[in-house]
C-alpha positions as CSV (number, residue, x, y, z in Angstrom):
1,X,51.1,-48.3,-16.5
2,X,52.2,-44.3,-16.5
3,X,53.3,-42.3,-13.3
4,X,51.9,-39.1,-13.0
5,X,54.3,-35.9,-11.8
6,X,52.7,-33.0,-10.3
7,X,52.8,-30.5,-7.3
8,X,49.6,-30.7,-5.4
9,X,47.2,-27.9,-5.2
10,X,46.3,-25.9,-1.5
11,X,43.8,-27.6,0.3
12,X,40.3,-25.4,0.7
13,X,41.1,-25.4,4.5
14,X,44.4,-24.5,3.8
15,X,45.7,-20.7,3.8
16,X,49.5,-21.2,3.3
17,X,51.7,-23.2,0.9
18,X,52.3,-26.1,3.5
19,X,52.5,-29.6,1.4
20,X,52.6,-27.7,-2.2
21,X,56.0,-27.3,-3.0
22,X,57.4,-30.9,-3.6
23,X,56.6,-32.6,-6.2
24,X,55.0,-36.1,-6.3
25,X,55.1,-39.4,-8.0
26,X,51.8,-41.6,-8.2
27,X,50.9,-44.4,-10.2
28,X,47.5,-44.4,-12.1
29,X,45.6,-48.0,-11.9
30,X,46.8,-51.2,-13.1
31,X,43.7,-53.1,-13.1
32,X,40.0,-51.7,-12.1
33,X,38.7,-51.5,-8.7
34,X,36.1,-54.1,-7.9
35,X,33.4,-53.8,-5.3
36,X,33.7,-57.0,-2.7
37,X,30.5,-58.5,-2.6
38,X,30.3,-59.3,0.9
39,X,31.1,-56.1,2.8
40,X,30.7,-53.5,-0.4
41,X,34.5,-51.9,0.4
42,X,35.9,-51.1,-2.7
43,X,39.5,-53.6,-3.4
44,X,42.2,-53.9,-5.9
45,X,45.0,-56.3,-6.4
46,X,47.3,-53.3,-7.4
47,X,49.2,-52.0,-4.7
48,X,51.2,-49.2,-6.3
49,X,48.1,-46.8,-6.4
50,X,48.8,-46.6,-2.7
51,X,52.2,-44.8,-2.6
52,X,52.8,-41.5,-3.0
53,X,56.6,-40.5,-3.6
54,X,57.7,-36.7,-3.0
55,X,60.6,-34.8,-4.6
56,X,62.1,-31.5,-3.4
57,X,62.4,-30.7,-7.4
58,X,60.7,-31.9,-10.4
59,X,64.0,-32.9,-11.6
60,X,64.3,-35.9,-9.0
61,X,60.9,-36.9,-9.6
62,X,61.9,-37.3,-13.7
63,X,65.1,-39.3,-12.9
64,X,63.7,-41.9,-10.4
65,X,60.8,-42.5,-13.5
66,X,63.6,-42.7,-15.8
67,X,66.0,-44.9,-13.3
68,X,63.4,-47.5,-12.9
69,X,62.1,-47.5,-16.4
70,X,58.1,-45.9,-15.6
71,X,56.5,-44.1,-18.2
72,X,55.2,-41.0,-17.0
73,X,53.9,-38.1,-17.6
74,X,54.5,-34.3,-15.9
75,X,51.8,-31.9,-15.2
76,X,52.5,-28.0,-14.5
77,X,50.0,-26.6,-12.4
78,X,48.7,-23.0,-13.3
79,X,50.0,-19.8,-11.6
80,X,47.3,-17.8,-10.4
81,X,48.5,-14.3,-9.4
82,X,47.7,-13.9,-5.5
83,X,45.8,-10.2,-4.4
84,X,47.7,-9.3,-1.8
85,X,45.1,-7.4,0.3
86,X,46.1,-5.5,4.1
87,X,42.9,-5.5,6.7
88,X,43.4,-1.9,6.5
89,X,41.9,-1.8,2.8
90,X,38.6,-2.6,4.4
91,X,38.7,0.9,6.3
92,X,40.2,3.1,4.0
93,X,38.9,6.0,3.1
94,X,39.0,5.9,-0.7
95,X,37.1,2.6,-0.4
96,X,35.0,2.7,-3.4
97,X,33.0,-0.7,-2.5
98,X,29.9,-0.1,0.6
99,X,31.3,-0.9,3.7
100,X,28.6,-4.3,4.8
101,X,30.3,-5.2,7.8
């Protein structure tokens, strides 16, 4: 069973970087979901899928997987440049888009 290291994305709701910089540790499955016949909820026996560990560095995350002896694997999310755009722009005068407000 592998660990998975990553800094989670923004939410859609979600304008600001709240809950994006530290990184986290979570544990893929160690045996398949089943569907319980009675009530249809969806069970497992593994209980590690259900922790989430955070980091402040990606560093931390590596040594606790490396301390306990997890194999694990590190993925580095994409930088997308961010358009920094003023409510002004919308007004200006050089505005080359039509105004459809």
């Amino acid at each position: 069973m592998t660990a998975r290291i990553y800094r989670p994305s923004k939410t859609a709701m979600q304008s600001g970087v709240a809950n994006t910089r530290k990184w986290v540790v979570e544990h893929d499955l160690a045996e398949p979901r089943t569907v319980e016949p009675l009530m249809g909820w969806t069970s497992s026996g593994d209980t590690r899928q259900q922790v989430k560990l955070r980091f402040d560095t990606e560093a931390e995350a590596i040594g606790y997987c490396e301390r306990n002896g997890i194999p694990y694997q590190v993925f580095e999310a994409k930088a997308s440049p961010r358009r920094v755009i003023s409510y002004s722009d919308n007004f200006a005068f050089k505005r080359r888009d039509a105004w459809t407000h």
